[in-house]
N, C-alpha and C positions, 0 to 999 in steps of 0.2 A: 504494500500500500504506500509508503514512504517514499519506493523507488518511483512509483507511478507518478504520485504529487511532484516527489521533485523534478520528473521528465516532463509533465503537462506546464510545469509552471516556467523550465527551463525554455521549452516551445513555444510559451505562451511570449516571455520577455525577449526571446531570440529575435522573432518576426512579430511581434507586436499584436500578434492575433487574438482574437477569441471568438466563443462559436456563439453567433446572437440566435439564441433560443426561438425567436419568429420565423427563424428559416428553417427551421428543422422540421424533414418531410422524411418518408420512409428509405426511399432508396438513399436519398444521402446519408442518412441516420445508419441504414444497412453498410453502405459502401465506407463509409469511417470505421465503424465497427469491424468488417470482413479484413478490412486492411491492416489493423491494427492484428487479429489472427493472423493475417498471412505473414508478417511481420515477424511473430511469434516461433511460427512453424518454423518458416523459413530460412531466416537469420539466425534464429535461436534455440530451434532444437526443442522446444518445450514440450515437457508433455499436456496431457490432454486437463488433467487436473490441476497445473500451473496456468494453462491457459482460460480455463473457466475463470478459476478466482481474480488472475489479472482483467478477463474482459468484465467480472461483476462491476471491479472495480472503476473501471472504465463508464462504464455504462452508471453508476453511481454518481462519477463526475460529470456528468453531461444533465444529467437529470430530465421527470417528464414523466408524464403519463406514455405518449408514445413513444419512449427511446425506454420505458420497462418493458411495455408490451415487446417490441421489437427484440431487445436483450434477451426477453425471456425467450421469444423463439429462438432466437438464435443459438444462445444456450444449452435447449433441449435438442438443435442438429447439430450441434460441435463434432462430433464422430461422422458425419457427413458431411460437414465443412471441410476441417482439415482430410477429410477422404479424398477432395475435389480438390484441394489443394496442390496433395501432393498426385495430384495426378495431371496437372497444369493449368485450373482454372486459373482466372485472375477474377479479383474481388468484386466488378463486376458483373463476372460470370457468373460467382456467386451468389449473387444479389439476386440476378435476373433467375436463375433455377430456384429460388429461395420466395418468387413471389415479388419480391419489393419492389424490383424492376422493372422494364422494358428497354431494347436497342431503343429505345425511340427518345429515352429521355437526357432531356434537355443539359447538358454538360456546363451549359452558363449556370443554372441552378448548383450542380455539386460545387461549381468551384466557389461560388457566394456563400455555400456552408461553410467552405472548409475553408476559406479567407476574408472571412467579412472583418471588417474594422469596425470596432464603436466609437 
């Protein structure tokens, strides 16, 4: 939990960012989330129980009615996440077999999540 705060807050002060709560819709909400797994997987080798508790945490910081719901699903397919993972999705391929998604959506929206200024 520690390490997390201090990586969110290090990110946060690095680029100046943070995530304005009005923007947060599913697929971006999904695609922050998957990414932060792949991350996991990927880089790090974690297992599937390090990864739970790190994404509760995660999903704790972000906070919401919709980003529980969403954690919680995601959480109860972790073993089918990291499956598609390591099999070569990318986080929005996960998203879009996961529901959240569509090819179709709007890439100016993720990025206004994932970089909005206040």
């Amino acid at each position: 939990m520690i390490k997390l705060a201090f990586l969110t807050m290090l990110i946060t002060l690095s680029f100046g960012l943070t995530i304005n709560k009005e923007q947060i819709n599913p697929c971006a909400t999904c695609d922050y989330v998957v990414d932060f797994v792949f991350t996991e997987v990927t880089q790090y080798n974690k297992t599937i129980h390090d990864i739970a508790e790190l994404t509760k945490d995660l999903c704790d910081e972000i906070g919401g009615p919709v980003v529980k719901q969403e954690c919680d699903f995601i959480l109860n397919n972790l073993e089918n996440i990291m499956d598609w993972i390591q099999k070569g999705f990318t986080p929005d391929q996960v998203c879009e077999e996961l529901g959240f998604c569509s090819k179709e959506f709007d890439w100016w929206s993720k990025f206004l999540y994932y970089y909005s200024f206040m």
